[in-house]
Backbone bond lengths (Angstrom), bond angles and torsions (degrees), N, CA, C in turn:
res aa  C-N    CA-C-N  psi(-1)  N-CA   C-N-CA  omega(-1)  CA-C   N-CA-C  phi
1 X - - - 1.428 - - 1.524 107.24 -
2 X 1.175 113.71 152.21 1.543 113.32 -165.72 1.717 88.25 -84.70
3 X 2.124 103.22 156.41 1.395 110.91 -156.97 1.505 87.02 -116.39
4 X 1.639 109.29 138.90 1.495 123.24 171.72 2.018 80.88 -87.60
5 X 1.288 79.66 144.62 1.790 111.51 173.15 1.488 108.05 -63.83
6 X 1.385 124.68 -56.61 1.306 137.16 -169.53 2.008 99.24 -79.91
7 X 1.453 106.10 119.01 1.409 93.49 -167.66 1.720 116.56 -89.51
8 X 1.332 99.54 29.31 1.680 109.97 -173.43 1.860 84.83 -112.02
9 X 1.679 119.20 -2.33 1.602 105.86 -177.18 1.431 93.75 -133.76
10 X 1.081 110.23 61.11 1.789 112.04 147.23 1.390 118.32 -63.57
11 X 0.879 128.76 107.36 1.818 146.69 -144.98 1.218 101.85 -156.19
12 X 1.284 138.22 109.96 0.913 134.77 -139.58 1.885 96.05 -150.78
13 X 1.415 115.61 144.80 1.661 101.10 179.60 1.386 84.46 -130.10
14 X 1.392 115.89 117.05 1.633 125.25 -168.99 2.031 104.25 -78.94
15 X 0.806 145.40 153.43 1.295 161.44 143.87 1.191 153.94 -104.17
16 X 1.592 137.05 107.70 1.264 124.49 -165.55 1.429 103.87 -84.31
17 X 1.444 116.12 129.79 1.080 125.66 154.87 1.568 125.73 -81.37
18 X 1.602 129.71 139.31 1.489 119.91 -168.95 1.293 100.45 -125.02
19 X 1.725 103.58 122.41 1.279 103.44 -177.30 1.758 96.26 -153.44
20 X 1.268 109.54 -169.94 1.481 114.52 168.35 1.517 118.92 -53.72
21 X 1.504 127.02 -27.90 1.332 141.04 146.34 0.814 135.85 -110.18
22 X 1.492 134.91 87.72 1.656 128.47 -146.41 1.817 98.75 -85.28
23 X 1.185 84.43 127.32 1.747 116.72 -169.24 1.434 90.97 -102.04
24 X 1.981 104.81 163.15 1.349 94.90 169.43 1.424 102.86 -141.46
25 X 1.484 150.24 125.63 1.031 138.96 -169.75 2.042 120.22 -131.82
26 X 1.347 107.58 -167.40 1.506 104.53 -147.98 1.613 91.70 -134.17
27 X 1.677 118.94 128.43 1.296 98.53 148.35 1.374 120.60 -117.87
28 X 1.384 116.88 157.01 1.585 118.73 -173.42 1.376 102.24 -69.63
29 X 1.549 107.03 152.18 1.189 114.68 160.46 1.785 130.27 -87.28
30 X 1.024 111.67 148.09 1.785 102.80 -158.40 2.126 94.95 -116.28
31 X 1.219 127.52 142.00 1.533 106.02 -161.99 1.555 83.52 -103.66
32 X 1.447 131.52 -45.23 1.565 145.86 178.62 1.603 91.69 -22.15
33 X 1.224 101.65 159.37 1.512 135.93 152.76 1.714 116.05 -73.50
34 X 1.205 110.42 170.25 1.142 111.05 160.62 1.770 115.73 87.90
35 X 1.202 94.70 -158.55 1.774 103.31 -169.45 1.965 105.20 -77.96
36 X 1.254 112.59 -15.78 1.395 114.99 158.48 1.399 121.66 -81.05
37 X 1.321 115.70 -26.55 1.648 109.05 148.73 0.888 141.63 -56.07
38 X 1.744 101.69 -42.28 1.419 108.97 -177.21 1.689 106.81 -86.42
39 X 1.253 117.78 10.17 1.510 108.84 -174.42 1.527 99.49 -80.14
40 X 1.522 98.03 -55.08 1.384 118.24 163.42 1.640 123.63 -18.15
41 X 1.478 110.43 -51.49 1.450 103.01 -149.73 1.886 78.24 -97.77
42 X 1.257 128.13 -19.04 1.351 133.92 171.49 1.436 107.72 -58.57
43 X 1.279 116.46 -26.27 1.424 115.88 174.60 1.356 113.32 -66.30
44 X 1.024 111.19 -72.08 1.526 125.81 171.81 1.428 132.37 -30.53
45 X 1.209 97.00 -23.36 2.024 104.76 154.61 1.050 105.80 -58.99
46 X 1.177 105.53 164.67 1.469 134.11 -159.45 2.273 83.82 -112.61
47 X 1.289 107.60 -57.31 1.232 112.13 176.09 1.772 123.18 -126.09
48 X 1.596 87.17 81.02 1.719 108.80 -172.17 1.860 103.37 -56.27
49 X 1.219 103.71 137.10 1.974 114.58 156.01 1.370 126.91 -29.24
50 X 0.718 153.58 82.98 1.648 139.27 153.36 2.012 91.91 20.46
51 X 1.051 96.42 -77.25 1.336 112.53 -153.08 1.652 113.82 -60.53
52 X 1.088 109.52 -16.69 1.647 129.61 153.37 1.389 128.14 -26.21
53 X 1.705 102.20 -48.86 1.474 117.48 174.71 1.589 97.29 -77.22
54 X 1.195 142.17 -34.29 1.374 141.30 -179.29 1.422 113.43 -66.77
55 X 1.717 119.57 -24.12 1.235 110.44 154.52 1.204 141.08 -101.11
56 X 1.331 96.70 11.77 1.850 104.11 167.07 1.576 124.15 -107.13
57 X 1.738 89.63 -8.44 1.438 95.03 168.88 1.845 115.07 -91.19
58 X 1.499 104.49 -8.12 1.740 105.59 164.05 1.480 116.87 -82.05
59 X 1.662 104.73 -29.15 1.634 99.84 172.91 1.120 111.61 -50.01
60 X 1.913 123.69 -63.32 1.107 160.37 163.12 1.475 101.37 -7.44
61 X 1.565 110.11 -64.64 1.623 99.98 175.00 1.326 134.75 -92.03
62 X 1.457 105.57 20.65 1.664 120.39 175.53 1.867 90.55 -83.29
63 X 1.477 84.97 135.12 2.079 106.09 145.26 1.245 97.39 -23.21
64 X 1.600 97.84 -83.30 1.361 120.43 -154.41 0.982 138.72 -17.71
65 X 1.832 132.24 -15.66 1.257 134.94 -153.52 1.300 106.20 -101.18
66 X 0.946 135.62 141.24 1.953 149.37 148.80 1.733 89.42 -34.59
67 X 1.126 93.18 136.93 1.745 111.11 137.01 1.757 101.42 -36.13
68 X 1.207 126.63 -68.46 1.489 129.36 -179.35 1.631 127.61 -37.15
69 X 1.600 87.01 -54.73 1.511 100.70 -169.75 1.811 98.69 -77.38
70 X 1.316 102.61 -29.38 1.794 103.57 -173.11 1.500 105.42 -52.74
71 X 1.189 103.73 -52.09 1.466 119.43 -162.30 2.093 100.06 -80.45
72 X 1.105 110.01 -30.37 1.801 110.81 162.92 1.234 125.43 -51.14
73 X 1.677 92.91 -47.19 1.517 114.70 177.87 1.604 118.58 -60.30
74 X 1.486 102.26 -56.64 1.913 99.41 162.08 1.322 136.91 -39.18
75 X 1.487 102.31 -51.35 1.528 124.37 153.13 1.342 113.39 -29.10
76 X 1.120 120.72 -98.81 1.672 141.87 159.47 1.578 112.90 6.82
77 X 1.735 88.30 -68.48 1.280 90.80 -163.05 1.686 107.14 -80.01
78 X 1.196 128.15 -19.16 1.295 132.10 154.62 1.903 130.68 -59.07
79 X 1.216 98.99 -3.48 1.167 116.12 169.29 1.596 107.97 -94.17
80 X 1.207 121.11 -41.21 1.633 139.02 -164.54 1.570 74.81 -81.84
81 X 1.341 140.98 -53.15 1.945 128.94 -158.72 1.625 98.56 -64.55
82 X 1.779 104.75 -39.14 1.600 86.70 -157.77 1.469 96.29 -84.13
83 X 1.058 137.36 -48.86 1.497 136.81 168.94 1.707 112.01 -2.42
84 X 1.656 94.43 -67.01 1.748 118.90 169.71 1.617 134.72 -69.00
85 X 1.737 92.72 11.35 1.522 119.96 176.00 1.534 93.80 59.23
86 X 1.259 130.52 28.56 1.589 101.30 156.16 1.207 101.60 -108.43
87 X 1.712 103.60 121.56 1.686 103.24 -165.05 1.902 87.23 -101.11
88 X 1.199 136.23 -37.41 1.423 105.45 -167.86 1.943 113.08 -62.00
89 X 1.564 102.61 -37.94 1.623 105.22 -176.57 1.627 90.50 -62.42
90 X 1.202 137.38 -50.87 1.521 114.34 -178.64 1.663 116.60 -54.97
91 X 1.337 105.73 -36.58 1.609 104.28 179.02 1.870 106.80 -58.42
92 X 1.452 116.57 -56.10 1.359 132.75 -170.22 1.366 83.90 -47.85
93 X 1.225 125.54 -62.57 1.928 119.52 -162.95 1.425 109.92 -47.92
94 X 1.456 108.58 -54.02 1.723 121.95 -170.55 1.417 99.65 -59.50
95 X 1.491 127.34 -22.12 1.270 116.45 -152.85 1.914 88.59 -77.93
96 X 1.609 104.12 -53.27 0.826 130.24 -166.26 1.596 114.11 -50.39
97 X 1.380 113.52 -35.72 1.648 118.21 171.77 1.214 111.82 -58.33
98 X 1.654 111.22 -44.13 1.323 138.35 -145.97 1.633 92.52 -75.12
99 X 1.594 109.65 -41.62 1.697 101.37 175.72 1.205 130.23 -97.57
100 X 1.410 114.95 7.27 1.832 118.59 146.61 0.738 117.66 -51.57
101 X 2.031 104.95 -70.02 1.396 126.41 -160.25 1.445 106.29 -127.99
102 X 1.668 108.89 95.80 1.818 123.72 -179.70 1.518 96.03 -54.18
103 X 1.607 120.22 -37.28 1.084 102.65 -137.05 1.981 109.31 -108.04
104 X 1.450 88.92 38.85 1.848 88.79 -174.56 1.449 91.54 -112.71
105 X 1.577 93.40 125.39 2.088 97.28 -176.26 1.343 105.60 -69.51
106 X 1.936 125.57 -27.37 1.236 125.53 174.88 1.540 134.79 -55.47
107 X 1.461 107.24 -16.37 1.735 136.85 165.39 1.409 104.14 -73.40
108 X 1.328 134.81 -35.36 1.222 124.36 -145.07 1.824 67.53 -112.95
109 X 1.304 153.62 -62.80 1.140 154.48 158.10 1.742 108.47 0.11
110 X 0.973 71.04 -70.65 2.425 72.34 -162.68 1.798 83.71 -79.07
111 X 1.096 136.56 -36.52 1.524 127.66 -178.69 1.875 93.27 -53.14
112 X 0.781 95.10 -77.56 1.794 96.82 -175.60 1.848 130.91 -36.29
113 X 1.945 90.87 -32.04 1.403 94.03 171.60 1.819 105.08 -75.89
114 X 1.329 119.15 -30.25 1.353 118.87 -158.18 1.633 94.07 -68.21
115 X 1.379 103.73 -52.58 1.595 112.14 -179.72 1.708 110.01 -37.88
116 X 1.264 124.43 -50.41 1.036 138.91 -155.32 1.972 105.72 -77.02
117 X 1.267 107.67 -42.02 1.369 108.44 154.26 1.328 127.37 -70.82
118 X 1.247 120.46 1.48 1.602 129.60 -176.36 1.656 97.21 -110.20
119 X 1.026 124.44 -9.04 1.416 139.47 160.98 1.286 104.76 94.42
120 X 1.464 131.12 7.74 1.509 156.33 176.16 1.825 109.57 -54.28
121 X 1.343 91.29 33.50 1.850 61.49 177.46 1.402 142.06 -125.53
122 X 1.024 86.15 81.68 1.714 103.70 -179.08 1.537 67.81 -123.98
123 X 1.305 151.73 -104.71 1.077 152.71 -151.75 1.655 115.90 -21.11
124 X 1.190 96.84 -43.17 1.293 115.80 -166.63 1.931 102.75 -86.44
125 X 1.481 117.41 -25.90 1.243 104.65 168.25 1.734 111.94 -77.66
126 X 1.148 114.72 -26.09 1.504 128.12 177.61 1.790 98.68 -64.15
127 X 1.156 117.85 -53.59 1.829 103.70 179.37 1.636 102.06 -63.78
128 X 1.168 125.15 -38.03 1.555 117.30 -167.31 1.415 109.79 -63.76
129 X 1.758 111.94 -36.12 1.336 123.80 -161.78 1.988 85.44 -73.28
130 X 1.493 118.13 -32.40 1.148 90.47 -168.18 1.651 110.91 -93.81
131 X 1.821 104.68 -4.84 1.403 83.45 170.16 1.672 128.57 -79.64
132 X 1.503 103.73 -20.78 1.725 117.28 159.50 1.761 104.23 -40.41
133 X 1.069 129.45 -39.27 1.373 119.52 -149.40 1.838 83.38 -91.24
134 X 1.100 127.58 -35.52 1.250 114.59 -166.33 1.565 116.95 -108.26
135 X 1.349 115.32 44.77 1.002 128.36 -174.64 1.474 124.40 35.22
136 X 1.205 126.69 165.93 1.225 139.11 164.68 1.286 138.56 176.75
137 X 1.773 127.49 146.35 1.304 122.61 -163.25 1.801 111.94 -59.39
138 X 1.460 88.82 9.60 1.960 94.47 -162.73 1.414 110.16 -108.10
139 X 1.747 110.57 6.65 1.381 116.70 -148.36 1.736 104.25 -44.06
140 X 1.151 112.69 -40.75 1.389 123.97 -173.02 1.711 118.90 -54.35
141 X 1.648 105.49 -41.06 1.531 104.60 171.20 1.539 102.60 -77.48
142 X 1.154 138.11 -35.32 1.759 142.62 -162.26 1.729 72.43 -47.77
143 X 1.770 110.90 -88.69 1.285 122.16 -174.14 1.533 124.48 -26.62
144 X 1.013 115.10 -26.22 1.395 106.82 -175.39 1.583 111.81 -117.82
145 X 1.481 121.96 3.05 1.545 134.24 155.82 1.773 90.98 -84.04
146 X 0.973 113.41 -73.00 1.624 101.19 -177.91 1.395 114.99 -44.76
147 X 1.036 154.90 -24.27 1.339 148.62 -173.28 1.661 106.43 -77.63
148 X 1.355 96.78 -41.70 1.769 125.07 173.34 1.659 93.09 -44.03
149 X 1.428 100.60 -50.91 1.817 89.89 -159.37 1.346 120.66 -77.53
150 X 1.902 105.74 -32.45 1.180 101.12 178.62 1.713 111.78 -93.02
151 X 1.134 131.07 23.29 1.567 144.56 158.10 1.639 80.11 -69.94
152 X 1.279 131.92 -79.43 1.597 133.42 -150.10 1.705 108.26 -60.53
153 X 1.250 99.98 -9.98 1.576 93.27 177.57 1.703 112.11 -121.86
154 X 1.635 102.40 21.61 1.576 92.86 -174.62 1.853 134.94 91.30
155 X 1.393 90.39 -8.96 1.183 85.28 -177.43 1.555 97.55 -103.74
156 X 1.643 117.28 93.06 1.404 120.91 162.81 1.545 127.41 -40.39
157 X 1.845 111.51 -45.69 0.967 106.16 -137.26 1.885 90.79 -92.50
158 X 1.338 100.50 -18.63 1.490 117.39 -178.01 1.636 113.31 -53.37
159 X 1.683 98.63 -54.50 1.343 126.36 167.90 1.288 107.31 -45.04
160 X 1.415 133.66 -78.11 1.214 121.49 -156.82 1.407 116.70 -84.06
161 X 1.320 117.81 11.68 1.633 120.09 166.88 1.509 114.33 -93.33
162 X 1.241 109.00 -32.01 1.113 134.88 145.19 1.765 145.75 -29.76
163 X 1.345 98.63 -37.63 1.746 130.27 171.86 1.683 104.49 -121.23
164 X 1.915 129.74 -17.61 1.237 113.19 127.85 1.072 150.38 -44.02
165 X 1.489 122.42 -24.14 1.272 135.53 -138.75 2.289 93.75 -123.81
166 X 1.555 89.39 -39.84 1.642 102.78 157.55 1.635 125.02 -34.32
167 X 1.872 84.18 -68.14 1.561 125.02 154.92 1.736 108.36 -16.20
168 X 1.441 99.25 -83.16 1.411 114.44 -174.90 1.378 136.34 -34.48
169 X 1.654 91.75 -48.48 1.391 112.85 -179.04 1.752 122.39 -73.90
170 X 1.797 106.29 -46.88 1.219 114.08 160.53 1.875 111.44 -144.20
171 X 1.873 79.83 103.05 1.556 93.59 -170.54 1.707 116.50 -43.61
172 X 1.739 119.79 -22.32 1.525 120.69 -172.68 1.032 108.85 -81.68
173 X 1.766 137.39 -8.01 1.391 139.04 -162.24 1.512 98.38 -57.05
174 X 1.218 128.07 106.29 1.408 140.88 -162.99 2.256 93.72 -73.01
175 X 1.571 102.75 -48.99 1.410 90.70 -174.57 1.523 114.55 -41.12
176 X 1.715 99.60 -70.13 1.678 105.76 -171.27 1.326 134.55 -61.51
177 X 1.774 101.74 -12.08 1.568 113.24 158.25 1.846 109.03 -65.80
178 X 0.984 106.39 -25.30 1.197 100.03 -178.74 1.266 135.03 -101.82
179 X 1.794 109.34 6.28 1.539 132.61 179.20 1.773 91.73 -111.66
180 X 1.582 121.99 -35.89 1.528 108.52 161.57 1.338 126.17 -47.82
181 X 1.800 121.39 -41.63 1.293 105.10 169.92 1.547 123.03 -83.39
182 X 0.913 123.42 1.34 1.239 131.67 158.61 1.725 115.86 -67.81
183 X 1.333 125.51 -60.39 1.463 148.84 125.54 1.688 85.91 26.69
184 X 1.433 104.66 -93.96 1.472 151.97 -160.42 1.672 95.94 -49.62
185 X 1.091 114.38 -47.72 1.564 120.00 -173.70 1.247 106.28 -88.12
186 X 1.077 127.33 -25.95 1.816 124.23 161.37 1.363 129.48 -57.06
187 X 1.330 96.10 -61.70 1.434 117.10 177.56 1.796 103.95 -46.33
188 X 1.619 107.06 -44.66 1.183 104.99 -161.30 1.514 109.42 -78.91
189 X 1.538 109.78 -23.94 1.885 108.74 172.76 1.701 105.24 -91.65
190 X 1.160 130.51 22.26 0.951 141.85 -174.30 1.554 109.53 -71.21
191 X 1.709 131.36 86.62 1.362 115.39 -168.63 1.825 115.59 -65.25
192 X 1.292 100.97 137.71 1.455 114.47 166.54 1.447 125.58 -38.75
């Protein structure tokens, strides 16, 4: 999720991504001016520019950035890679937020969805588990990318408490309403 600079404004504009595993991810919000803004609001497409990554990699080499915005900016622009199916340069970015700033659950968020299309997920339930621990305005996608991961490794029952719990937080989340009735149809061919 894209990272606000100021860490009292994690603001976050969540996104479904549509793919063979619909993932769901976050970009930070950035408060600065400039080409770190605009990386930002480049995030937030649904279908970012090519040329998008060319402006978050000029923010990237400005002074100018916060510790905050540096580490937003990785984010960001790792959102703009996976968008553009390059999932390792999106992973390299997330890694890269992830070692400014350990402590943004929205890094460990889109890190976990990327993992999860890389078919990584045990890894990828381990970033979710740690973005659960560090809260976030996204709690609802963390929950319902994690449910994603442990569906891929078998653990049904993990999964669908998991996309309940999505459920809980924001009853309209159209994905996990729609992995609950699925949920519902398992359980029910589920042999004795």
């Amino acid at each position: 999720m894209p990272y606000l600079s100021n860490a009292k404004a994690l603001a976050v504009a969540a996104a479904i991504c549509c793919s063979a595993s619909t993932v769901a991810r976050a970009a930070e919000t950035v408060i600065v001016e400039g080409a770190a803004r605009n990386c930002f609001v480049d995030a937030t497409l649904a279908s970012p520019a090519s040329d998008s990554i060319t402006t978050c990699t000029a923010a990237l080499d400005s002074d100018a950035l916060s510790i905050e915005d540096r580490a937003a900016t990785f984010i960001n622009r790792g959102i703009i890679k996976e968008r553009l199916s390059d999932l390792q340069g999106a992973l390299t970015d997330f890694n890269q937020g992830v070692n400014i700033r350990p402590d943004l659950a929205d890094a460990y968020l889109n890190r976990g969805a990327v993992l999860i299309k890389l078919s990584r997920f045990s890894e990828a339930n381990a970033d979710l588990d740690r973005a659960v621990s560090l809260a976030s305005l996204n709690l609802h996608v963390i929950f319902y990318n994690r449910g994603q991961a442990r569906e891929h490794v078998g653990d049904l029952s993990g999964a669908c408490a998991d996309y309940k719990l999505a459920l809980s937080l924001q009853p309209n989340y159209a994905p996990a309403r729609e992995k609950i009735g699925a949920c519902r149809y398992a359980v029910k061919a589920k042999p004795n």
